[in-house]
Structure formats: structure tokens, C-alpha cells
DRENTORKOL-3810 file (N, C-alpha, C; in nm, 4 decimals):
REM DRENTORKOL-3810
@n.u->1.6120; n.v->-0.8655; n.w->0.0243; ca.u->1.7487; ca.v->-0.8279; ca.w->-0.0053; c.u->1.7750; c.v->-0.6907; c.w->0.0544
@n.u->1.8925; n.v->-0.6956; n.w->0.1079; ca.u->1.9025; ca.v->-0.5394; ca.w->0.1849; c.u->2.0592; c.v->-0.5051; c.w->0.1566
@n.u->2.0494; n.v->-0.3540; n.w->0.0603; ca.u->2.2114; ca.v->-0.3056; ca.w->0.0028; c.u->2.3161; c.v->-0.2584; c.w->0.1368
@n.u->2.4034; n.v->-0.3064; n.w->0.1561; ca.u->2.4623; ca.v->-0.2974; ca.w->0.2535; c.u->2.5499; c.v->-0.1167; c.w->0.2353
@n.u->2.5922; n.v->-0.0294; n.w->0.3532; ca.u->2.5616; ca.v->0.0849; ca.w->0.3324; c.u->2.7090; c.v->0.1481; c.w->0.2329
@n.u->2.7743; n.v->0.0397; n.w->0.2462; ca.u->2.9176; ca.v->0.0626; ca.w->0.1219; c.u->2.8515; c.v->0.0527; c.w->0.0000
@n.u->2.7371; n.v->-0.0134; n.w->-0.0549; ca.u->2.7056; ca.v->-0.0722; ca.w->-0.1715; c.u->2.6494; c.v->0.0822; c.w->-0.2473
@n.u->2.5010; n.v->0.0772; n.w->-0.1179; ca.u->2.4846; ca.v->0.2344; ca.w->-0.1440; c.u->2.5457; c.v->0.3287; c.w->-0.1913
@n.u->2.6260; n.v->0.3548; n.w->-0.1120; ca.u->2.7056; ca.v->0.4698; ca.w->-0.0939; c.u->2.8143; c.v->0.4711; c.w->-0.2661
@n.u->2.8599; n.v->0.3947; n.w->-0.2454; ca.u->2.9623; ca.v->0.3640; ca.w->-0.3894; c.u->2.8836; c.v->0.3987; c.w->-0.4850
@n.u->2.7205; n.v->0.3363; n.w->-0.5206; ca.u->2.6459; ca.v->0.3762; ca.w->-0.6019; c.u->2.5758; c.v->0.5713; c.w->-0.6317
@n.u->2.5923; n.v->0.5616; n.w->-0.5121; ca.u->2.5205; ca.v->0.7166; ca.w->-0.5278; c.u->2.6924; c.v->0.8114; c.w->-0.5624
@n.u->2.7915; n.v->0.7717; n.w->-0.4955; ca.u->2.8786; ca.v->0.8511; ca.w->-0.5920; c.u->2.9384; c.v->0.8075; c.w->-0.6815
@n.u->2.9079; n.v->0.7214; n.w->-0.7631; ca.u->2.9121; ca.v->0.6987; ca.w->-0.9083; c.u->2.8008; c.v->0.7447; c.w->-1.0020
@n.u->2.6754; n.v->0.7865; n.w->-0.9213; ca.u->2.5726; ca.v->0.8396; ca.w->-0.9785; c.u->2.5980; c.v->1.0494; c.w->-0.9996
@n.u->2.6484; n.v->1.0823; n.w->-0.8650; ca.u->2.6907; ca.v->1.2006; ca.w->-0.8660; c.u->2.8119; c.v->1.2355; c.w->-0.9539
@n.u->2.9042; n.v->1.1209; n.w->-1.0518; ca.u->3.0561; ca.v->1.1411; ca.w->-1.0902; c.u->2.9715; c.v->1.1316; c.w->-1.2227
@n.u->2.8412; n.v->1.0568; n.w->-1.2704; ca.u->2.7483; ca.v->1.0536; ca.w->-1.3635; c.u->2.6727; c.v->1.2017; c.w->-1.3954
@n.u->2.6273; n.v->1.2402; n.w->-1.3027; ca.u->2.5598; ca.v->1.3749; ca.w->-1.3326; c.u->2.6727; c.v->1.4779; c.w->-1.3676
@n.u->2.8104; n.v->1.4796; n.w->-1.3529; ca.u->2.9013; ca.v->1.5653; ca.w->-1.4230; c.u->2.9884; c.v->1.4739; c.w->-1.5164
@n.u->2.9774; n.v->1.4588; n.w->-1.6329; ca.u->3.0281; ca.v->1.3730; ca.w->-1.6610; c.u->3.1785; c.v->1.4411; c.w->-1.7689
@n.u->3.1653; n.v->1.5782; n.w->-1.7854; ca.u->3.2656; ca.v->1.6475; ca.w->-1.8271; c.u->3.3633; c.v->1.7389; c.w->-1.7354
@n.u->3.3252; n.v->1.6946; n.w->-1.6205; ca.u->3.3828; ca.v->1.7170; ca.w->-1.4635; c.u->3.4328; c.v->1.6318; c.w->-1.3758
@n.u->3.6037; n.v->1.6813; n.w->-1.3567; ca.u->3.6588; ca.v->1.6018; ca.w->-1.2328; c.u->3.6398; c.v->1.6679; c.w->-1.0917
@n.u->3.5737; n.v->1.5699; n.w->-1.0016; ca.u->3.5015; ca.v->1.6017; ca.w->-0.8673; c.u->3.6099; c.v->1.6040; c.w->-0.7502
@n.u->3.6333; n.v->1.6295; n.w->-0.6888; ca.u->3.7114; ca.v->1.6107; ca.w->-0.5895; c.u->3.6385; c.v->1.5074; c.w->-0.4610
@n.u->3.7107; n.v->1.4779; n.w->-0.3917; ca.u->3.6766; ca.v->1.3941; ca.w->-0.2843; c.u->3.5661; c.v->1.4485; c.w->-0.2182
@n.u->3.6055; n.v->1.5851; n.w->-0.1448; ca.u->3.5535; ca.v->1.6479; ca.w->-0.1005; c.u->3.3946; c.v->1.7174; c.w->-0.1115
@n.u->3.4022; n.v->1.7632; n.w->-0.2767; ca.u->3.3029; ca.v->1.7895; ca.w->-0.3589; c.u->3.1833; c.v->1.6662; c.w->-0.3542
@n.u->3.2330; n.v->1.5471; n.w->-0.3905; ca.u->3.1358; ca.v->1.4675; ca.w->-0.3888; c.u->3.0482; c.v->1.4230; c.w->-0.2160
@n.u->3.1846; n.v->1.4543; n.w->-0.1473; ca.u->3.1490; ca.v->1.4220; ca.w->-0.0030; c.u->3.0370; c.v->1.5065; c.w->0.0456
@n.u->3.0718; n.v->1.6486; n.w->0.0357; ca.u->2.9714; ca.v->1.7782; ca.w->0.0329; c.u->2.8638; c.v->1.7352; c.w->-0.0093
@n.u->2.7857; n.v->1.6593; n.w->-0.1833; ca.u->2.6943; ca.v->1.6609; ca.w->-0.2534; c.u->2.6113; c.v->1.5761; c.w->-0.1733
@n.u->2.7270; n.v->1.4369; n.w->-0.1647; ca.u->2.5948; ca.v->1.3312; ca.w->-0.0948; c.u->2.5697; c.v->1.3047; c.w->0.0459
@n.u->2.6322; n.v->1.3863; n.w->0.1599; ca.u->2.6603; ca.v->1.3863; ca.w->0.2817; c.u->2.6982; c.v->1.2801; c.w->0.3193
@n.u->2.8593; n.v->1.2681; n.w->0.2566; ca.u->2.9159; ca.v->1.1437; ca.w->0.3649; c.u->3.0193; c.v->1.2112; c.w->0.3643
@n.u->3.0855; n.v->1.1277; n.w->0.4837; ca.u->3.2243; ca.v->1.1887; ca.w->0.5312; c.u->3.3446; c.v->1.1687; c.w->0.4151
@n.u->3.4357; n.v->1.2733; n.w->0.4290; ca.u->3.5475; ca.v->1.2665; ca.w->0.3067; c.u->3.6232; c.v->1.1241; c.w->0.3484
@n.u->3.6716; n.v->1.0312; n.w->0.4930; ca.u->3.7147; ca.v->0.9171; ca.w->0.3840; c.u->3.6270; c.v->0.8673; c.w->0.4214
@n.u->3.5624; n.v->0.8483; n.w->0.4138; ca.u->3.4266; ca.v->0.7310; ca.w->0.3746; c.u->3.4458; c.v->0.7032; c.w->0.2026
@n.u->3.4585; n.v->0.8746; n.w->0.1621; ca.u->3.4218; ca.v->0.8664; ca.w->0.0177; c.u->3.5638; c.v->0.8878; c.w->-0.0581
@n.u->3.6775; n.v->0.8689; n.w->-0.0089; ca.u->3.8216; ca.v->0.7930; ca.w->-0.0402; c.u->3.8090; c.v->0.6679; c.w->-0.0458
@n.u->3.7485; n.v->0.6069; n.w->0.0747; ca.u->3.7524; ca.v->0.4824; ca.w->0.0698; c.u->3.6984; c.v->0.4070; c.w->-0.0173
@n.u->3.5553; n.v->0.4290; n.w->-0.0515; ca.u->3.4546; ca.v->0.3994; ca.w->-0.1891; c.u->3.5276; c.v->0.4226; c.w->-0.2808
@n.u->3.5603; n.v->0.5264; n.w->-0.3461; ca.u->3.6726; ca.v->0.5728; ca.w->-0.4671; c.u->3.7573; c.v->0.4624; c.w->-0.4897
@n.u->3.8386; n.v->0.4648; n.w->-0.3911; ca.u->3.9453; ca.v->0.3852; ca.w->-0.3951; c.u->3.9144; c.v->0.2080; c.w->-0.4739
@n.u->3.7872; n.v->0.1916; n.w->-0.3769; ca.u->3.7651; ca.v->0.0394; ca.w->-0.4348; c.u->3.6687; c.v->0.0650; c.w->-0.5938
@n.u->3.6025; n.v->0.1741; n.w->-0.5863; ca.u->3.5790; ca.v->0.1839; ca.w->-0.7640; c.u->3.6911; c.v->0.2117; c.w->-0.8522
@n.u->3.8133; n.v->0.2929; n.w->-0.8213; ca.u->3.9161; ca.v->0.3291; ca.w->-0.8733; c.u->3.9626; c.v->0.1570; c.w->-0.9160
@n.u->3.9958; n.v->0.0599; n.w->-0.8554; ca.u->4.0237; ca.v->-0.0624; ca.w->-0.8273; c.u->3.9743; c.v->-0.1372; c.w->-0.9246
@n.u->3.8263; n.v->-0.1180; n.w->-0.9356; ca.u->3.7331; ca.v->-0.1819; ca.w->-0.9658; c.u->3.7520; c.v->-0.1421; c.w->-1.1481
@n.u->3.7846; n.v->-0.0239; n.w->-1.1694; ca.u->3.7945; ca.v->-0.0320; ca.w->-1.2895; c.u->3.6490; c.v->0.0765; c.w->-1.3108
@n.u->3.5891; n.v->0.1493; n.w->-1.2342; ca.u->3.4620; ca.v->0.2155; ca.w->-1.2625; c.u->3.5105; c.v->0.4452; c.w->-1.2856
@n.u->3.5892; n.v->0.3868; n.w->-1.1886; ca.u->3.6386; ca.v->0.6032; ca.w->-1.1666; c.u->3.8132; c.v->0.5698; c.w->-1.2189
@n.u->3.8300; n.v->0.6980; n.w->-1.2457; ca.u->3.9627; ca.v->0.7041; ca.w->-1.2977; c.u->4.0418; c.v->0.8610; c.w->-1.1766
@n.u->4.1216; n.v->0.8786; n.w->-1.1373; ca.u->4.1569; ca.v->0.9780; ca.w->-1.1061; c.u->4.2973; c.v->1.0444; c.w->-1.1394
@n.u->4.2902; n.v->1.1898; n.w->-1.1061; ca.u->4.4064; ca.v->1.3030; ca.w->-1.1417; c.u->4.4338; c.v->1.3522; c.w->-1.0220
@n.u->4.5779; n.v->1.3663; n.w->-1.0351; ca.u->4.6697; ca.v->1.4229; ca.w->-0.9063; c.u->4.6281; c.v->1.5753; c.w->-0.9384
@n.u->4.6731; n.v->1.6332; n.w->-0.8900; ca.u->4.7327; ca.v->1.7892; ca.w->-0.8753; c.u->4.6184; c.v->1.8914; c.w->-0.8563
@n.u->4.5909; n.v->2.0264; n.w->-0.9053; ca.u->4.5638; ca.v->2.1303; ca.w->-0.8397; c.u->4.4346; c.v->2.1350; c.w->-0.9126
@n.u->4.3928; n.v->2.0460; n.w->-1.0426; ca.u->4.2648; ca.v->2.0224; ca.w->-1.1192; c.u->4.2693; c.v->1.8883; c.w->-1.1601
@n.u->4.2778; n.v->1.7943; n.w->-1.0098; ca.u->4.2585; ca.v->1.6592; ca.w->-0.9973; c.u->4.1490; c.v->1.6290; c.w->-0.9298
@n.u->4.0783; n.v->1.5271; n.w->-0.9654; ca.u->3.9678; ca.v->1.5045; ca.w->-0.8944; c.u->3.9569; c.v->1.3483; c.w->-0.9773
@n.u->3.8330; n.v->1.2990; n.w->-0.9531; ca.u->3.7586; ca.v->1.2069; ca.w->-0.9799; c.u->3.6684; c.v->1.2090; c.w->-1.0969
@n.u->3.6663; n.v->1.0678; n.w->-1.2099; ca.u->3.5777; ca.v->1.1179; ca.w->-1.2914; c.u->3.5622; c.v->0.9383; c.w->-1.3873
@n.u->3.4280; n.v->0.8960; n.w->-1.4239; ca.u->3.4036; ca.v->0.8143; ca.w->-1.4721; c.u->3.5022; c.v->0.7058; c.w->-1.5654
@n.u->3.5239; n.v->0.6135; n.w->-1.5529; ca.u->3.6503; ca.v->0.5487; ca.w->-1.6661; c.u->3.5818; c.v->0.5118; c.w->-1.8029
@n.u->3.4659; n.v->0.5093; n.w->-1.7735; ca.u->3.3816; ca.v->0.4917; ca.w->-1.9161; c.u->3.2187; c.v->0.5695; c.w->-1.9206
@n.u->3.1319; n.v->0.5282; n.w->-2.0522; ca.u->3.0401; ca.v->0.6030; ca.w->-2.0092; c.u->2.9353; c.v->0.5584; c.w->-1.9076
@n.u->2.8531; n.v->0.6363; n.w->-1.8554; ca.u->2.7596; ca.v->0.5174; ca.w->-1.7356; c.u->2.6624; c.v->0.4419; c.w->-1.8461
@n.u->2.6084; n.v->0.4398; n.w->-1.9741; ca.u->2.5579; ca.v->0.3634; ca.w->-2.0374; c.u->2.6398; c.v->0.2418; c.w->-2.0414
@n.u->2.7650; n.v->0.2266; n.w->-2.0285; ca.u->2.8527; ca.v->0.1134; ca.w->-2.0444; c.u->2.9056; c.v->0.0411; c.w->-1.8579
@n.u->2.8423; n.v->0.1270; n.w->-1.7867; ca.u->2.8823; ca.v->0.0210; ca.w->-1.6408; c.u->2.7063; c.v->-0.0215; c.w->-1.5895
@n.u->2.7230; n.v->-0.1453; n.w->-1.5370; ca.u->2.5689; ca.v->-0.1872; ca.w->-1.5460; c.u->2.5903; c.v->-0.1995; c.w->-1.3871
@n.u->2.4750; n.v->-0.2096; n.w->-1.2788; ca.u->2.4931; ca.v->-0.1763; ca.w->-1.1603; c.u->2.5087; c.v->-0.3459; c.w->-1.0918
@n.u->2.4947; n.v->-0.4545; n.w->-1.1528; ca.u->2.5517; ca.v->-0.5704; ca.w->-1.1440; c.u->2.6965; c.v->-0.5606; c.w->-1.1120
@n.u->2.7989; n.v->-0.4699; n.w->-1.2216; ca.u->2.9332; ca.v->-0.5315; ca.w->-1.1968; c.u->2.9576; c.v->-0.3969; c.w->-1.0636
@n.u->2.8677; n.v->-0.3398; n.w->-1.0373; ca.u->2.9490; ca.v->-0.2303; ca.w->-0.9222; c.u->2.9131; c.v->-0.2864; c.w->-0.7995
@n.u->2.7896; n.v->-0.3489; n.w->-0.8039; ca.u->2.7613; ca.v->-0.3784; ca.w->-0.6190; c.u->2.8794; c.v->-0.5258; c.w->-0.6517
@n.u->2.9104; n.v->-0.5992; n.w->-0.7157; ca.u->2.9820; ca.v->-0.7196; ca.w->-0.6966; c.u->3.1240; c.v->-0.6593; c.w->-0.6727
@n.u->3.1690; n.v->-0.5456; n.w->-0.7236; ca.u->3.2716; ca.v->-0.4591; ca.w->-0.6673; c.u->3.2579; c.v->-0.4464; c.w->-0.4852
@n.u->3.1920; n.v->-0.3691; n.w->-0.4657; ca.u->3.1606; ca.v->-0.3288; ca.w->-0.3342; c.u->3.1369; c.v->-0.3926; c.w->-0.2194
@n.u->3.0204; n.v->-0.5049; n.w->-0.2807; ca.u->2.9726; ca.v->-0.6148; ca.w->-0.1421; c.u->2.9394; c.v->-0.7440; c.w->-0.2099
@n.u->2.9654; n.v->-0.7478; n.w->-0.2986; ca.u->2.9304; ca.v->-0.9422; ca.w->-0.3268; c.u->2.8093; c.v->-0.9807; c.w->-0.3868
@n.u->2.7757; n.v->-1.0778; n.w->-0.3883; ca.u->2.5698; ca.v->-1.1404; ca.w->-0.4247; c.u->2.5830; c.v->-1.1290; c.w->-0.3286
@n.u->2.4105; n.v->-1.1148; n.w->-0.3485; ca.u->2.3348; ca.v->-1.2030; ca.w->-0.2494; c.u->2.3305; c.v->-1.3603; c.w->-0.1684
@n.u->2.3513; n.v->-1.4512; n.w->-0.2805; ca.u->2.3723; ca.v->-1.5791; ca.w->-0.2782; c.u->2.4986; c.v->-1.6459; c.w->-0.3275
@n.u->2.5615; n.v->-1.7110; n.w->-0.2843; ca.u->2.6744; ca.v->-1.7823; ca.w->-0.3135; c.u->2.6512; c.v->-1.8901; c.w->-0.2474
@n.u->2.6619; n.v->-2.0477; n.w->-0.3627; ca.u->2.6635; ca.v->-2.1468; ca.w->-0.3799; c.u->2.7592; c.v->-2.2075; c.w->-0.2651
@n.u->2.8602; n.v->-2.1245; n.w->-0.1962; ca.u->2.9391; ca.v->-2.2040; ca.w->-0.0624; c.u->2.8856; c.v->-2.1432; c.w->0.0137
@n.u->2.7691; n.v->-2.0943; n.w->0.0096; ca.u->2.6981; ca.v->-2.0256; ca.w->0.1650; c.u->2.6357; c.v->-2.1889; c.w->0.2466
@n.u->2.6335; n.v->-2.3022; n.w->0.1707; ca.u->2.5979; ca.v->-2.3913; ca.w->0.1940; c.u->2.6551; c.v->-2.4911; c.w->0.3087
@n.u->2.8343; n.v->-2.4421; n.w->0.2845; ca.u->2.9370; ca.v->-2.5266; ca.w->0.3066; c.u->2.9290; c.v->-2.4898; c.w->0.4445
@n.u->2.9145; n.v->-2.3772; n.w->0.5442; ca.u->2.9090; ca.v->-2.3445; ca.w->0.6403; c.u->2.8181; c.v->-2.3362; c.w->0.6746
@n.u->2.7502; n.v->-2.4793; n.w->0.7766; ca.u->2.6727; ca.v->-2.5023; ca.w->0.8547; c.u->2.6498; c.v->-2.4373; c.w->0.9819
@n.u->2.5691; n.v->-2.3800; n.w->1.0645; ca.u->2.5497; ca.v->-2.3376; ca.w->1.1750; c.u->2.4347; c.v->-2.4337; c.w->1.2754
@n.u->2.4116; n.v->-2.5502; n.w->1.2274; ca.u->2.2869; ca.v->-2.6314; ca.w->1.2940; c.u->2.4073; c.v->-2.6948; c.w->1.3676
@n.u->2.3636; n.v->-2.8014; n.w->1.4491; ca.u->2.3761; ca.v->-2.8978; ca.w->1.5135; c.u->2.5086; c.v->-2.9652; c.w->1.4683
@n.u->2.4823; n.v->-2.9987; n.w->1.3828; ca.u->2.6132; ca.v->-3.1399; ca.w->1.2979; c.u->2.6361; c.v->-3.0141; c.w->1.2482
@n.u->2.7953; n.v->-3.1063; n.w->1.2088; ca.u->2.8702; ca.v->-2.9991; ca.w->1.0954; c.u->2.8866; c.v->-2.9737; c.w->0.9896
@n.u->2.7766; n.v->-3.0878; n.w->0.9102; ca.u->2.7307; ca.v->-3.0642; ca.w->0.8213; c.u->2.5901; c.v->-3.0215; c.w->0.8021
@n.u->2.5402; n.v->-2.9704; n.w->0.7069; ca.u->2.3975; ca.v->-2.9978; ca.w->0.6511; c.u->2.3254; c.v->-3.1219; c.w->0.6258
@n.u->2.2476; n.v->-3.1518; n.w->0.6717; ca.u->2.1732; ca.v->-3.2995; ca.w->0.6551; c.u->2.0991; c.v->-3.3344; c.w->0.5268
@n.u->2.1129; n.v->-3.2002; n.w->0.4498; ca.u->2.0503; ca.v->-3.2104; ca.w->0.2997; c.u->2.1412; c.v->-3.1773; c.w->0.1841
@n.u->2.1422; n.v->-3.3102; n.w->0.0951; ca.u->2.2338; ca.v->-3.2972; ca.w->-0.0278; c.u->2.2138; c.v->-3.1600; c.w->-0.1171
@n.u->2.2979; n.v->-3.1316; n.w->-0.1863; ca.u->2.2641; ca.v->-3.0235; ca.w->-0.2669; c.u->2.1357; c.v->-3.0185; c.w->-0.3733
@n.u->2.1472; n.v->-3.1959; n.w->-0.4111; ca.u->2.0402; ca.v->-3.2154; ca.w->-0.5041; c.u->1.8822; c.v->-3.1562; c.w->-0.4396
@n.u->1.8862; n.v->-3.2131; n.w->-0.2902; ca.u->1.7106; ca.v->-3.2659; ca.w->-0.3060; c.u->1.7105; c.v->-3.0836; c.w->-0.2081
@n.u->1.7951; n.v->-3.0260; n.w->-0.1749; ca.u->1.7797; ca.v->-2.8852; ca.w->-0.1135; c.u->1.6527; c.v->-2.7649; c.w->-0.1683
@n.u->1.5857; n.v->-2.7833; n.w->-0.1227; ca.u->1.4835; ca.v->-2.6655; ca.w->-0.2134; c.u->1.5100; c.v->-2.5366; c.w->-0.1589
@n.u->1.5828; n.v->-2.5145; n.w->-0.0429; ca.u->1.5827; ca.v->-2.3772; ca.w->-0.0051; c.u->1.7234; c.v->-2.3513; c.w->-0.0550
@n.u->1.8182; n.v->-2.4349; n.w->-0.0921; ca.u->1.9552; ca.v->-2.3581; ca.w->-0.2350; c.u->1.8435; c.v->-2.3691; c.w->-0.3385
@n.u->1.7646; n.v->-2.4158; n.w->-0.3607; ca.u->1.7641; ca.v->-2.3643; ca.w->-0.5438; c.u->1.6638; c.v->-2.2484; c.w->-0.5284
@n.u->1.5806; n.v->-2.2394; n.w->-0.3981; ca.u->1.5209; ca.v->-2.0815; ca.w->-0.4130; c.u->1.6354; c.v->-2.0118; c.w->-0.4438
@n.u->1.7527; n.v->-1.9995; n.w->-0.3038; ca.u->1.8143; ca.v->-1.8751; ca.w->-0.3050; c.u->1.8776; c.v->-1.8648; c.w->-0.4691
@n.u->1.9306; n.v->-2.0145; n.w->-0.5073; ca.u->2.0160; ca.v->-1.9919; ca.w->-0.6681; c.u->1.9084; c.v->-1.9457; c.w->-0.7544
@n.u->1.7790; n.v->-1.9621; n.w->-0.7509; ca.u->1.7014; ca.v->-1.8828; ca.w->-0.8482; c.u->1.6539; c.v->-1.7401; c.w->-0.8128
@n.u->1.6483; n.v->-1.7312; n.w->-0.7191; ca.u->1.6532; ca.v->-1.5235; ca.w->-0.6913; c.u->1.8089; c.v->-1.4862; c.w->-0.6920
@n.u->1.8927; n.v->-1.5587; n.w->-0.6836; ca.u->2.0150; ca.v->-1.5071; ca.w->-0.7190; c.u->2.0223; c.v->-1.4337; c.w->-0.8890
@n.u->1.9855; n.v->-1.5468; n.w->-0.9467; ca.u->1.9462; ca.v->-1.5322; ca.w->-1.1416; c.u->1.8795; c.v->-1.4286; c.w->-1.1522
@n.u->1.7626; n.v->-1.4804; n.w->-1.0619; ca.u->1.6995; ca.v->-1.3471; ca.w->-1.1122; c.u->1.7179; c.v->-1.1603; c.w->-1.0709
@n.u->1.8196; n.v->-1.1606; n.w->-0.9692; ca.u->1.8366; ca.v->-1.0412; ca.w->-0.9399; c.u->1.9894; c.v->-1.0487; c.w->-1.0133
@n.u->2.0881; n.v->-1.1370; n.w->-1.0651; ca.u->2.2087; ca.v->-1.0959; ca.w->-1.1512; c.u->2.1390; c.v->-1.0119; c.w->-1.3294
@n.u->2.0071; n.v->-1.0958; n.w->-1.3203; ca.u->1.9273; ca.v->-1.0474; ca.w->-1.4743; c.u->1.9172; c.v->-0.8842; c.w->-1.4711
@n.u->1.8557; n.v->-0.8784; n.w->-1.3732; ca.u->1.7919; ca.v->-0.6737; ca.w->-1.3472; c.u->1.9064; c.v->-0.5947; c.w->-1.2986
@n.u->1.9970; n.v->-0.6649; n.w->-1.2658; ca.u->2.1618; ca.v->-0.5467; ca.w->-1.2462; c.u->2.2237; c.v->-0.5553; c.w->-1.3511
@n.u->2.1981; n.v->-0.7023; n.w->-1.4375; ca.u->2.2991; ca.v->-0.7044; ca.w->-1.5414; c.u->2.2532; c.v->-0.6397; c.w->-1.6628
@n.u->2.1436; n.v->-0.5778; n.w->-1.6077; ca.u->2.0750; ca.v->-0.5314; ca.w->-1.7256; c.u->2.0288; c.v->-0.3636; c.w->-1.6898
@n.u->2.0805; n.v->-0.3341; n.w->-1.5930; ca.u->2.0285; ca.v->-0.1986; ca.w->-1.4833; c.u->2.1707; c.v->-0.0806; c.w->-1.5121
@n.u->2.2184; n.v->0.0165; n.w->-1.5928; ca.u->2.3076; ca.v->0.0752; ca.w->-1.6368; c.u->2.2740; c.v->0.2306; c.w->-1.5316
@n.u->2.4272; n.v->0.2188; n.w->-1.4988; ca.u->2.3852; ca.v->0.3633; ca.w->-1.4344; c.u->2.2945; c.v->0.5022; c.w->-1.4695
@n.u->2.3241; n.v->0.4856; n.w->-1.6319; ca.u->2.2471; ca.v->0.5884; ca.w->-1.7032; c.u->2.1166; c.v->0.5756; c.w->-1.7071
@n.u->2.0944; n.v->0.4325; n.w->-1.6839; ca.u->1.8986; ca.v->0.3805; ca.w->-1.6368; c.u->1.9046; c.v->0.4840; c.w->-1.4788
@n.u->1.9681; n.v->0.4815; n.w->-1.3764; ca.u->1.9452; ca.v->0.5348; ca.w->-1.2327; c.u->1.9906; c.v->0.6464; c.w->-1.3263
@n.u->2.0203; n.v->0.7410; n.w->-1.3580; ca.u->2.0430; ca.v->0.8848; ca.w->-1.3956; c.u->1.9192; c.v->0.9708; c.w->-1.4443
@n.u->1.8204; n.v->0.8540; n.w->-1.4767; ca.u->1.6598; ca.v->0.9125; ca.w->-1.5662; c.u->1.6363; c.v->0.9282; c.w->-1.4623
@n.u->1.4767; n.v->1.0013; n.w->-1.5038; ca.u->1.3974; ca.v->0.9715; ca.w->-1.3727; c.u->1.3203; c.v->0.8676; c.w->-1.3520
@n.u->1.2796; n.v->0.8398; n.w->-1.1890; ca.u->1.2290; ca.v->0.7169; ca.w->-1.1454; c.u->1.0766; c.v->0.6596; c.w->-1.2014
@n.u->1.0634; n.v->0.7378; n.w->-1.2416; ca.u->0.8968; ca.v->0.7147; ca.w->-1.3348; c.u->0.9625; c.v->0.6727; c.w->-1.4934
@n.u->1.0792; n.v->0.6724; n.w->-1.5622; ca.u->1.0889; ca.v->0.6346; ca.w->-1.6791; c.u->1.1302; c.v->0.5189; c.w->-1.6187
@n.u->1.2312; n.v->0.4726; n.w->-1.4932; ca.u->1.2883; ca.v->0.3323; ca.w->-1.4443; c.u->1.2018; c.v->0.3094; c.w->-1.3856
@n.u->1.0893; n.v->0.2811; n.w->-1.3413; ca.u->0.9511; ca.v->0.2058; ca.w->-1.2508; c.u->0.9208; c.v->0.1367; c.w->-1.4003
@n.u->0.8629; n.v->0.2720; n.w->-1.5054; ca.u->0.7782; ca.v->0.2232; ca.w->-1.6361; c.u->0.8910; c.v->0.0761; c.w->-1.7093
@n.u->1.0540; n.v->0.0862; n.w->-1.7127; ca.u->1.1255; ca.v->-0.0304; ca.w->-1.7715; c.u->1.1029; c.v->-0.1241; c.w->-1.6663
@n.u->1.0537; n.v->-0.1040; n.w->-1.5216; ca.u->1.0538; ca.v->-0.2480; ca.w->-1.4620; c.u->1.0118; c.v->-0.3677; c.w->-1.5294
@n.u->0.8869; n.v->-0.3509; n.w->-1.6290; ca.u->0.7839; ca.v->-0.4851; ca.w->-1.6525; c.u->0.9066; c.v->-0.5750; c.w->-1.7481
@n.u->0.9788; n.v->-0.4883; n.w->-1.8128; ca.u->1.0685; ca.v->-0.5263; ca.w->-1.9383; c.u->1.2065; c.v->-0.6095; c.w->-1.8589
@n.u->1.2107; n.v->-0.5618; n.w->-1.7751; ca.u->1.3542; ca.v->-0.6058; ca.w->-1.7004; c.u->1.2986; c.v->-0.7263; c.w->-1.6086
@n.u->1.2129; n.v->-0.7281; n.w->-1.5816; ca.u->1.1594; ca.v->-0.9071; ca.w->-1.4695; c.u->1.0611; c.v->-0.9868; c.w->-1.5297
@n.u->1.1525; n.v->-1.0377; n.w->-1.6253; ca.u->1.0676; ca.v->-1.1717; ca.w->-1.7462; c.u->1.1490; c.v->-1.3230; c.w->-1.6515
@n.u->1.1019; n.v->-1.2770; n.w->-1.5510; ca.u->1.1239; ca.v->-1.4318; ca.w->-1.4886; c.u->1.0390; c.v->-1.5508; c.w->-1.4827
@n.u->1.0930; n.v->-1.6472; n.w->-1.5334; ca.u->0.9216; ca.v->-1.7878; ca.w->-1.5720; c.u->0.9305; c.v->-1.8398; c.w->-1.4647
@n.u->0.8123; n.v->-1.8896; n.w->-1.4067; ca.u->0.7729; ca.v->-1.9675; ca.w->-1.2906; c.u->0.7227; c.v->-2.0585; c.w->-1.4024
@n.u->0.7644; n.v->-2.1791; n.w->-1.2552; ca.u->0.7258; ca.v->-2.3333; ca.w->-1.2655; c.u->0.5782; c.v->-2.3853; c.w->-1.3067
@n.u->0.5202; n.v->-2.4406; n.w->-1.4181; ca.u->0.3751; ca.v->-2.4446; ca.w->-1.4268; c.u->0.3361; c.v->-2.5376; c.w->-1.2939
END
């Protein structure tokens, strides 16, 4: 799986709008913190603003600033903001072989029910992954990994 660089990016300044959380940031400010360009990081805003994740203020002590707490946004509903799953069930419908269809029903397909089961299992660890988990440090989120990937394999 590879985070595409909007996904990133949206995440790390929702992580930086997290580390001040009694502070409205400006565009700019945040642009400065995480080295991206100011609209790069309008543009991100804009689709978290959208999204229902940042809230913003006009005027001369306007800036940017969380719509709830980061214990309450889980990093599931922000990358599906930003860039989508991984897997989607009509990734199927668009064939690129030969015929224009797929030559394999949905039933007997074993390579959809891999992707639909690493789909599950990576909606489980975002839907369960809270910004305030990325706000600790990475040695307290490594140590919750074992707790967060209770995925059963097939006997």
C-alpha cells in the first residue's frame, strides 16, 4: 500500500493543527512548519475544511484550527477524505486484459477476495488509528500495533 502525497500531506497538517490545539494556524504558519508550499496547504485545508476535520476564521486572528478533538477523528475517515481505499469492489468492472470483460466471476475470484480482505483489514487499523494515537510517540504506537491487527487467518 503506498499513501499518495495529498493523503500525507493532509495528515501531517492535521497532525501540526493537533500539536496546537488552543491555536489558530495560518496557512502560511503551517506551510512554514511542514515544508510545503502555501497552496498546496490551501488546497489540503480546503478539502479537510470540506471534509468536516478543520474549521476556519477570516480576519486579522484567523487561521485554521481542529473542528473536533483529534481523539474523536480516526485516520480512516481522513485518508477516505483525501484519496479513497485502497480497494474498491468496482476496481473489478474495469478490465484492462484482452476481452472486455474479466473471465472470472466475482464468486470463484481469489485475487478480489485477497484485495476485499486487506481492504478489512486495513479499514480495522484506521478505523481504529485516532490522530491523538499519531500525536504520542512512535514507541507507545509500534507497542498498540499487536492490539490493533487481530486479523484471523484461514485454518
Amino acid at each position: 500500500m503506498k499513501l499518495s502525497s495529498q493523503e500525507e500531506y493532509g495528515l501531517r497538517c492535521l497532525l501540526h493543527l493537533g500539536r496546537h490545539p488552543h491555536s489558530s494556524l495560518t496557512i502560511l504558519e503551517i506551510s512554514q512548519a511542514e515544508g510545503l508550499s502555501p497552496p498546496n496547504v490551501a488546497k489540503l485545508l480546503r478539502l479537510l475544511r470540506q471534509g468536516g476535520f478543520v474549521e476556519s476564521v477570516r480576519g486579522q486572528h484567523g487561521g485554521y484550527t481542529l473542528s473536533r478533538p483529534s481523539e474523536h477523528i480516526t485516520v480512516g475517515e481522513v485518508l477516505n477524505v483525501l484519496g479513497g481505499r485502497l480497494y474498491e469492489p468496482s476496481f473489478c468492472d474495469h478490465f484492462s486484459g484482452a476481452e472486455d470483460t474479466c473471465q472470472r466471476s466475482s464468486i470463484d475470484c481469489s485475487v478480489r477476495a485477497m484485495w476485499s480482505r486487506l481492504q478489512e483489514a486495513v479499514d480495522q487499523v484506521l478505523g481504529q488509528t485516532t490522530l491523538q494515537d499519531l500525536l504520542t510517540s512512535g514507541q507507545e504506537l509500534l507497542s498498540q500495533e499487536s492490539g490493533l491487527l487481530e486479523i484471523s487467518t484461514p485454518s
